[in-house]
Structures are given as C-alpha cells and as structure tokens.
Residue frames as qw, qx, qy, qz and C-alpha x, y, z in Angstrom:
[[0.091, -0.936, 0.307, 0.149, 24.99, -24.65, 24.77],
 [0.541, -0.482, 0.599, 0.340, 27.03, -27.39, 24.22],
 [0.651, 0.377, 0.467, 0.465, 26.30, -27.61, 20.21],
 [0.171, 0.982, 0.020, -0.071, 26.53, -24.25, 20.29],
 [0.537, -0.666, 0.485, 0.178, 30.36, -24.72, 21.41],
 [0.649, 0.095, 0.585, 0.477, 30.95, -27.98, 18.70],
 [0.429, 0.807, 0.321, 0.248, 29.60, -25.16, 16.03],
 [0.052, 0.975, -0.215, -0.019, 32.16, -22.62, 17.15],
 [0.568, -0.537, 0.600, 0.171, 35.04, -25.24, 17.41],
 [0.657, 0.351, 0.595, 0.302, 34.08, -26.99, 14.05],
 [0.151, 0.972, 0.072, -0.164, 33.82, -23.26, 12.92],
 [0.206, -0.880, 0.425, 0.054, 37.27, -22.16, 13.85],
 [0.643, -0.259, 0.650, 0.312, 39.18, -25.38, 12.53],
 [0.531, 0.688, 0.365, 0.333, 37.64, -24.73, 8.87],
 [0.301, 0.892, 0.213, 0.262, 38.63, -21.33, 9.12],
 [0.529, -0.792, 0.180, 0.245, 41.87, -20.80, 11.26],
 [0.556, 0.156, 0.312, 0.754, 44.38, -21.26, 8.10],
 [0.048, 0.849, 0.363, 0.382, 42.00, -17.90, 6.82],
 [0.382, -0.919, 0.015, 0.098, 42.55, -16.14, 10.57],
 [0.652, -0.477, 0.237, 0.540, 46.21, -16.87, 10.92],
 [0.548, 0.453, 0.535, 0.455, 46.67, -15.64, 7.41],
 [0.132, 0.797, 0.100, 0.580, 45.59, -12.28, 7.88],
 [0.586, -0.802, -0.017, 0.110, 47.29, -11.97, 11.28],
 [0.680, -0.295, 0.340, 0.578, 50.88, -13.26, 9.98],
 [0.389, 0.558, 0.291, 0.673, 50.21, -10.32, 6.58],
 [0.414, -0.902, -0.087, -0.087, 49.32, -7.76, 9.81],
 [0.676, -0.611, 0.182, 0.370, 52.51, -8.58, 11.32],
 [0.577, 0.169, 0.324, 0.730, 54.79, -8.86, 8.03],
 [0.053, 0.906, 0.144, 0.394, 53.08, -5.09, 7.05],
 [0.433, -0.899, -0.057, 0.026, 53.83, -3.98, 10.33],
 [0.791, -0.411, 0.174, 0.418, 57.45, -5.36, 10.29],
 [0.431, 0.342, 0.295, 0.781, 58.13, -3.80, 7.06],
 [0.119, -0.903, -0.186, -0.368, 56.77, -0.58, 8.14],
 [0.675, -0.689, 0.116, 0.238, 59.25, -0.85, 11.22],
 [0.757, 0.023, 0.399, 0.517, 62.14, -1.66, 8.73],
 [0.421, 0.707, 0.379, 0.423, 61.54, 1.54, 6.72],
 [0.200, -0.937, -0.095, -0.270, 61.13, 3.62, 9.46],
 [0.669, -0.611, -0.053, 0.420, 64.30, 2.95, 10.46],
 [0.388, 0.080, 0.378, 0.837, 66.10, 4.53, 7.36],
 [0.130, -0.543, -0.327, -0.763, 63.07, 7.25, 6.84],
 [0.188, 0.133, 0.463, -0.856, 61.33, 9.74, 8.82],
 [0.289, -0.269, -0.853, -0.340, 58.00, 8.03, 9.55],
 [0.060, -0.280, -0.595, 0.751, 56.74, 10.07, 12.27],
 [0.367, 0.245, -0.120, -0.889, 53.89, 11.47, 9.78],
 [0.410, 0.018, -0.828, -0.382, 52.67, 8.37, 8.23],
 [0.625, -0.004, 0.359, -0.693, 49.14, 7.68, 9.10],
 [0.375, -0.047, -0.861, -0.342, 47.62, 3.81, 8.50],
 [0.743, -0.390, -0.231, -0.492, 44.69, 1.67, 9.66],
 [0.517, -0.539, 0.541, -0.387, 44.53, 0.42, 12.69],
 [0.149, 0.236, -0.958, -0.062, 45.57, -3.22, 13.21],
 [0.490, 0.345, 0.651, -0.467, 42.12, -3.77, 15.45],
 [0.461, 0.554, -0.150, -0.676, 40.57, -2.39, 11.85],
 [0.362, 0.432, -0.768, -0.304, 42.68, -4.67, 9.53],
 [0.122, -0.047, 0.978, -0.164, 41.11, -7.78, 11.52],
 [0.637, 0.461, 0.303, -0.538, 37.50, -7.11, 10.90],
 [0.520, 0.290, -0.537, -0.598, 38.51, -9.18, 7.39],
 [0.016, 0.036, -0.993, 0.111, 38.87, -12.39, 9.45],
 [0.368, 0.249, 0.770, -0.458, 34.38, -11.55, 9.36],
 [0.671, 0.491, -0.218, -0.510, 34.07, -11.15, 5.70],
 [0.017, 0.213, -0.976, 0.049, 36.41, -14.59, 5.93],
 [0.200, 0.233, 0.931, -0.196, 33.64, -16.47, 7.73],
 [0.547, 0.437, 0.152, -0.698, 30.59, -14.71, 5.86],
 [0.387, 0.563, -0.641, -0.350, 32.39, -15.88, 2.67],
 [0.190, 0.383, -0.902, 0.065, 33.84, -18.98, 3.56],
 [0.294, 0.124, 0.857, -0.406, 31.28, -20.97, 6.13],
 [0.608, 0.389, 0.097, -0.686, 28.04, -20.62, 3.30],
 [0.456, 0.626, -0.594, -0.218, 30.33, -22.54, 1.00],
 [0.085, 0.555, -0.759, 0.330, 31.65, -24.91, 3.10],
 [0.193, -0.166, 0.761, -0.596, 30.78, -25.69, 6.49],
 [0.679, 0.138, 0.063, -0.719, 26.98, -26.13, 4.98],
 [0.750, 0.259, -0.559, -0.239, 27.92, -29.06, 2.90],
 [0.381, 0.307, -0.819, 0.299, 29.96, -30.52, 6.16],
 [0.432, -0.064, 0.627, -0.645, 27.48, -30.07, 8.88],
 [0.655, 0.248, -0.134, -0.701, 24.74, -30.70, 6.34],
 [0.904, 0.113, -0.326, -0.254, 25.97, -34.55, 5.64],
 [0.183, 0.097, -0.797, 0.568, 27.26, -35.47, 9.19],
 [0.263, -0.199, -0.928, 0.176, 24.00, -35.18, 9.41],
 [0.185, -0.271, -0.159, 0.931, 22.83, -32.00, 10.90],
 [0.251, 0.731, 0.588, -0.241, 19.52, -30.10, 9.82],
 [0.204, 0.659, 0.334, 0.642, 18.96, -26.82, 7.68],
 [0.348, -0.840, -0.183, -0.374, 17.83, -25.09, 10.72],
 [0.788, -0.549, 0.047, 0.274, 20.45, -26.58, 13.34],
 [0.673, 0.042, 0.146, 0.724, 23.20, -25.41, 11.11],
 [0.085, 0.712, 0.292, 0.633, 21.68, -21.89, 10.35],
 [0.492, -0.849, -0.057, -0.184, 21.00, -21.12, 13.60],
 [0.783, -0.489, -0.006, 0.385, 24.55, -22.24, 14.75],
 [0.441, 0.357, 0.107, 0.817, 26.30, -19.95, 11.97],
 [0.113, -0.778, 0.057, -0.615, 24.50, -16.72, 13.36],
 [0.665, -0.734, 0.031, 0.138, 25.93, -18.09, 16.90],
 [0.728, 0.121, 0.125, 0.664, 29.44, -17.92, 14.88],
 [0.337, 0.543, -0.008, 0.769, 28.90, -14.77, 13.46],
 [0.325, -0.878, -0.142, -0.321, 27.71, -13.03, 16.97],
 [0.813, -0.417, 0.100, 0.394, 30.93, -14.74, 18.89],
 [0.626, 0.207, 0.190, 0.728, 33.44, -13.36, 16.24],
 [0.199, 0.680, 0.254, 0.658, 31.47, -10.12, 15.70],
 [0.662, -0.748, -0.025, -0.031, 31.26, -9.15, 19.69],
 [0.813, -0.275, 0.060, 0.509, 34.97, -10.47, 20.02],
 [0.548, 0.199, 0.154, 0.797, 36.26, -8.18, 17.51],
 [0.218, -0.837, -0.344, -0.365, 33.98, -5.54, 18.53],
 [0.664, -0.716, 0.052, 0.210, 35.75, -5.46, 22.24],
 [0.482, -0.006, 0.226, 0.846, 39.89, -5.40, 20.40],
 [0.218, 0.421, 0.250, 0.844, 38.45, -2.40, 18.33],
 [0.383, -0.910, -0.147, -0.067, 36.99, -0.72, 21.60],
 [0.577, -0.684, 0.180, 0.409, 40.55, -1.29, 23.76],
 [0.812, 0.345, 0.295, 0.367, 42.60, -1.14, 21.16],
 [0.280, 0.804, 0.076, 0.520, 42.92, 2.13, 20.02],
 [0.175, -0.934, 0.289, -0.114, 43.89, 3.36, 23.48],
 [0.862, -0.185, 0.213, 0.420, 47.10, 0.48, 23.68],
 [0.612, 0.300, 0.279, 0.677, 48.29, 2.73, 20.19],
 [0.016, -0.920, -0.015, -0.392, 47.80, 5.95, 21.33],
 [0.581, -0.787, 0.194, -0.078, 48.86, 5.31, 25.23],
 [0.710, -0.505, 0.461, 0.169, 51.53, 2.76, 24.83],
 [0.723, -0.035, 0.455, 0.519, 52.80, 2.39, 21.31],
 [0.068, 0.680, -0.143, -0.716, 52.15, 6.25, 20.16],
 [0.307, 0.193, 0.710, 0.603, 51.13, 5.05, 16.51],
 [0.377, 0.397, 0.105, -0.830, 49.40, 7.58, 14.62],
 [0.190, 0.101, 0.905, 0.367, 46.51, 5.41, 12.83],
 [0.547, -0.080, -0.131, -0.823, 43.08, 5.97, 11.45],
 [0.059, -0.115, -0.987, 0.098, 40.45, 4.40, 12.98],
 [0.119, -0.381, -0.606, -0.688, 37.22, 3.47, 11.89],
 [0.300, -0.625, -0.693, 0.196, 35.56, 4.23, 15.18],
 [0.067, 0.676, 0.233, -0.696, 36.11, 7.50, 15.19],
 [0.131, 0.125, 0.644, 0.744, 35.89, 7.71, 11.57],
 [0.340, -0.439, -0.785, -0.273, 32.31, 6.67, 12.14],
 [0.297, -0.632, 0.064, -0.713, 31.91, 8.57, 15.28],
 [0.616, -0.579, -0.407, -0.345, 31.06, 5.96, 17.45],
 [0.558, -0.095, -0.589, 0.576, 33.50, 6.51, 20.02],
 [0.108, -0.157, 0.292, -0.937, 31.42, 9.39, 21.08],
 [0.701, -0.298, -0.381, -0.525, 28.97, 7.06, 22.14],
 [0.490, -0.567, 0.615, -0.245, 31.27, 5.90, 25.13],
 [0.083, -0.295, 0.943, 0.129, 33.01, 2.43, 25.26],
 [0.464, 0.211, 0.842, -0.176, 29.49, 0.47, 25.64],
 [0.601, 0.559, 0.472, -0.321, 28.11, 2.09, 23.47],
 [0.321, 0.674, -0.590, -0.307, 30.75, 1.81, 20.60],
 [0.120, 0.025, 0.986, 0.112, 30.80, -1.97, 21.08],
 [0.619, 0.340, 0.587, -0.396, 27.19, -1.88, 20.92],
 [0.706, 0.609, 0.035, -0.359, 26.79, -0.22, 17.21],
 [0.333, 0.552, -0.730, -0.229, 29.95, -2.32, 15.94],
 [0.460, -0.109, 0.819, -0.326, 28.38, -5.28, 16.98],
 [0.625, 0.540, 0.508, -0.245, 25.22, -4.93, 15.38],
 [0.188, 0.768, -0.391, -0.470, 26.92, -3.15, 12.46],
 [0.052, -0.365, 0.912, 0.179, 29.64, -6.31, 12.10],
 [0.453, 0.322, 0.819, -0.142, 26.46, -8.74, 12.67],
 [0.584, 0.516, 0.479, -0.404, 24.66, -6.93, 9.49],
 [0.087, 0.726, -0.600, -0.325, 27.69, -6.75, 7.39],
 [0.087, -0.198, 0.976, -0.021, 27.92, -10.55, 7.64],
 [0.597, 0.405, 0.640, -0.265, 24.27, -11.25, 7.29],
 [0.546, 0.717, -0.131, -0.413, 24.45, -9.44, 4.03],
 [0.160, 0.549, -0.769, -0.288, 27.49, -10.91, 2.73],
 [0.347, -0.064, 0.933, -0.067, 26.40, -14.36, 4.05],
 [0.654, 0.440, 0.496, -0.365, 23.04, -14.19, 2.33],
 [0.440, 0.710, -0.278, -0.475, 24.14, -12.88, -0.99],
 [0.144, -0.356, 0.922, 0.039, 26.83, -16.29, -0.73],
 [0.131, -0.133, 0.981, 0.055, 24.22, -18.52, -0.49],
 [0.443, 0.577, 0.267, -0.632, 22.32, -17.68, -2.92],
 [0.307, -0.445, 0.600, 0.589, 24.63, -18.46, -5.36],
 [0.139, 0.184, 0.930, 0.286, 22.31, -21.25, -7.04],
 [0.175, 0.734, 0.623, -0.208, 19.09, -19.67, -7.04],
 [0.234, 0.624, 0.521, 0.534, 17.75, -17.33, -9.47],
 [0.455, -0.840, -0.278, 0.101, 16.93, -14.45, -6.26],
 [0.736, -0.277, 0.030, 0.617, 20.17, -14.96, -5.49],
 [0.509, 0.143, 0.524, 0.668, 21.55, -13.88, -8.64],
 [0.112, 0.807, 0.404, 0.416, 19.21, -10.96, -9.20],
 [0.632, -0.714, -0.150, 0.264, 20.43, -9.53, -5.75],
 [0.739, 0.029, 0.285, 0.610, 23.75, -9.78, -6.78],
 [0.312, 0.568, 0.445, 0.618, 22.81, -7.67, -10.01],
 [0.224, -0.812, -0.476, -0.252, 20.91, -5.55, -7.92],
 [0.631, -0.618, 0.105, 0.457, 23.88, -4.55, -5.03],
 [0.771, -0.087, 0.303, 0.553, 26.27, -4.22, -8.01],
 [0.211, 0.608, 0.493, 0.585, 24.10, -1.68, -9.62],
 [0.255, -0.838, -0.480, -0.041, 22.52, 0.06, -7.28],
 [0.569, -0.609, 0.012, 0.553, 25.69, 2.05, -5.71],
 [0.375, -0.133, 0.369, 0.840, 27.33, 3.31, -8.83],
 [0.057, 0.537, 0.582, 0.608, 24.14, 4.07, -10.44],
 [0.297, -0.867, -0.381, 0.124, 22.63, 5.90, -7.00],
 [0.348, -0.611, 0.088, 0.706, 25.87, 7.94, -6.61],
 [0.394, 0.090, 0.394, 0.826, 26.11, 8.62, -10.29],
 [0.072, -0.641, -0.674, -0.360, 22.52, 10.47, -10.20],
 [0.082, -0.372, 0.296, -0.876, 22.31, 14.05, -8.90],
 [0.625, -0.357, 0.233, -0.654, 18.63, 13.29, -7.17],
 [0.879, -0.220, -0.419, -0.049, 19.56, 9.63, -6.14],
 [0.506, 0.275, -0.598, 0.557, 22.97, 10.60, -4.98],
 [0.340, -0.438, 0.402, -0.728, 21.46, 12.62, -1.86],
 [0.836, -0.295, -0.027, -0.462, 19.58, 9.40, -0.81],
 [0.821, 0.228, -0.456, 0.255, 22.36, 7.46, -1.11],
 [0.138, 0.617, -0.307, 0.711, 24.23, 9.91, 0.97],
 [0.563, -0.397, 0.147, -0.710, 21.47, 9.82, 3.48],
 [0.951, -0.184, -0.235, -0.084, 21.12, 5.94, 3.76],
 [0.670, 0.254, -0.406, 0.566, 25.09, 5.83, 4.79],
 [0.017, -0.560, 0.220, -0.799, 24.65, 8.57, 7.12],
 [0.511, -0.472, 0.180, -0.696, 22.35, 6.77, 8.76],
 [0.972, -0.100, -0.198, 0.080, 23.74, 3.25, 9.03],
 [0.766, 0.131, -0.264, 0.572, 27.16, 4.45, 9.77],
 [0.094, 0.484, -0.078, 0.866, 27.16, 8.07, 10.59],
 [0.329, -0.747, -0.546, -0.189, 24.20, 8.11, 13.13],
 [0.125, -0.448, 0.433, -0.772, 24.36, 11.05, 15.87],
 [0.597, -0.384, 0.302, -0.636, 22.06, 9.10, 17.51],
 [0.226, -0.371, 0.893, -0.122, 23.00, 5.52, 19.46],
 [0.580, 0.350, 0.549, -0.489, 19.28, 4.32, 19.19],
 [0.581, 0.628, -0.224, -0.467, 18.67, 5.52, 15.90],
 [0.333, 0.590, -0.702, -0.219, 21.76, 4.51, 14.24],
 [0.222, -0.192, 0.946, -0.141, 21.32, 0.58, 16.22],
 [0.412, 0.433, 0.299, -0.744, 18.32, 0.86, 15.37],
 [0.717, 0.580, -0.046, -0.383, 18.28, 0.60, 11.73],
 [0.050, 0.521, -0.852, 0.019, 21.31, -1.77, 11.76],
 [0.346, -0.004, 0.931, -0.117, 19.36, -4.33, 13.46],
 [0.588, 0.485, 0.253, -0.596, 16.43, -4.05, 10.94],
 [0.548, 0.555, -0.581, -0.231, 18.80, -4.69, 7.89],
 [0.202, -0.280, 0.933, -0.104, 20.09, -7.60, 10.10],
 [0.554, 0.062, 0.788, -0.260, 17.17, -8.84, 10.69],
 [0.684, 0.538, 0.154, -0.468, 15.76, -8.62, 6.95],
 [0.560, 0.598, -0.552, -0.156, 18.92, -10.11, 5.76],
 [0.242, -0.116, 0.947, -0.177, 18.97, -13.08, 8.06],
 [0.709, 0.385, 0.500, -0.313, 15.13, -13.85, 7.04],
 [0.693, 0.586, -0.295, -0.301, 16.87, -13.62, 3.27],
 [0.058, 0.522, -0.849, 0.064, 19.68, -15.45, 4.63],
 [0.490, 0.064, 0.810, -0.317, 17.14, -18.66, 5.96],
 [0.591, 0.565, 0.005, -0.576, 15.27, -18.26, 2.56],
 [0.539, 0.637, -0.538, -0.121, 18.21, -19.41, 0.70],
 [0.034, -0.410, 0.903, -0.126, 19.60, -22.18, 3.36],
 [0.544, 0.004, 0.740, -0.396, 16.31, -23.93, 3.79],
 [0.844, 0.336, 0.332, -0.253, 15.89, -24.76, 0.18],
 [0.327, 0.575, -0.727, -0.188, 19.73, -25.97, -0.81],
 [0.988, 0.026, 0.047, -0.147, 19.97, -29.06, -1.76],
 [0.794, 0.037, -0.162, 0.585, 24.39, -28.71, -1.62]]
C-alpha cells in the first residue's frame, strides 16, 4: 500500500499545475458569470455543472501520465508492470473521488446555491439508480473513459497504435453518417451511457475497461521511452 501511496503522490505533483488550472478557469467562469448577472437578468441561464467541468482534471491524467510519468518512474528505476499497475491505482483514486463531488454535488446547487445547471447525471439517467448506484456507473464509466484515452496515448509509437487512432477517428462520423450503421451506433451509446438497467449498463462498461486496459498493458510492456 505504501507504493501505492508514493504513485499517487508522485502522480499528483506531475499533474497539480494541470488540476489547479482547471479549478482557477472554473472559478474565473464562474466569477464572470456572477459579474454579468449583476447588470442582466440571469435567472434563465442554464450551464454545466462545476462537479461536471472537473471530470477534465481525468482526461488530464489519461493524457498527461502515458507521456510522462512513464519515462520518470521508468528510469528511477521502476518496472513496466510496477508502473502500470500503479497508474490504474491513479486512475481508480481520481475516478471514485470525482465520482462522490458529482453524486453530492448537485444537491449543494439546487439546495443551497439555487443554480440552474445541467448535469450529466441526470442527463445520463443515472441518478435514478440512487446515490450508490450513480457513483457506481460513473466510476466504472470514468475508469473506461481513461483506459481508452490512456491506451490510445501510449500507443503513440507503435504501428497498432496508430491504426486505432485511424480507426476511433473514422468510425463515429462514418457510423452516424450511414442510415443502417447509424442505428447501431445509436444503440452502442444507449447502452454504455443510457442503460435502464444498473447491471447491464456496469456491466458493459467494465468489459470495455477491461479490454482497453489489456490494450493499454500491450502497449506499456513493449516501450522502450
């Protein structure tokens, strides 16, 4: 547990210019949004939740630790495997953490600072899955968001990689642009994001995780920077 700890502390110093960054552009929005509304009638004006607007601080570390942190752990000394395994303890700390704000959250801006915002939990439904079980699927959700992103990162060098890449970049515009792809498309979203069901919908969340962590270990266990 305790390298688990140096990996989330060694984490969080690489990447805490990043966090503070999109907290202090949260606040400046927010302040200018105060600053308007005093000279305009803002009592209609609908935005994203602030809980929402943090969920970039885990496309931050998807992004940012593949790049990085790999090269620093990697010649301090540190395995392939000891560092892999300590990044998915990064992303499960961050993705859990923000998981809980974007449970309580929403009722602080309804109950106590009346802000009319959109949020993606009920966007998504899952607040009709009660409190546990809205952290659950934004957990696993946040955790397969970040495997993807992380694999696709560190790939960069490899030929796979790159085809991926191609493959993501395509696959959306061409599936929606197609009358008999769009409906599958439709369908796959529905059922990673939409689910009516708690099971289901966690369900097929952790599958993508897990098939995009085994792509994610593919790509870390045979860089060579």
């Amino acid at each position: 547990m305790g390298t688990l700890a140096v990996h989330l502390k060694a984490t969080y110093l690489q990447l805490r210019i990043y966090i503070w960054m999109v907290i202090i552009f949260i606040l400046l929005g927010r302040l200018a949004e105060f600053i308007v509304g005093l000279f305009a009638d803002g009592s209609q004006n609908t935005v994203l939740s602030d809980g929402n607007l943090l969920l970039l601080i885990l496309l931050l570390i998807a992004i940012i630790l593949p790049l990085s942190y790999y090269k620093r752990i990697v010649h301090l000394g540190a395995s392939r495997a000891q560092y892999y395994w300590g990044l998915q303890f990064v992303h499960v700390v961050w993705a859990a953490s923000l998981a809980i704000f974007n449970t309580l959250w929403p009722m602080l801006e309804v109950n106590v600072l009346h802000k009319n915002t959109v949020n993606l939990i009920e966007a998504f439904h899952w607040h009709e899955f009660g409190m546990a079980g809205s952290f659950l699927y934004q957990t696993v959700f946040y955790l397969m968001a970040m495997a993807l992103l992380s694999m696709l990162i560190s790939g960069y060098n490899h030929l796979i990689g790159w085809l991926l890449w191609a493959l993501f970049v395509v696959a959306i515009p061409t599936g929606t642009a197609i009358p008999s792809l769009c409906v599958h498309v439709v369908s796959f979203f529905e059922a990673l994001l939409f689910n009516g069901s708690l099971l289901a919908g966690v369900g097929f969340n952790l599958v993508l995780l897990f098939i995009f962590m085994a792509g994610g270990w593919f790509f870390t266990r045979g860089r060579t920077h």
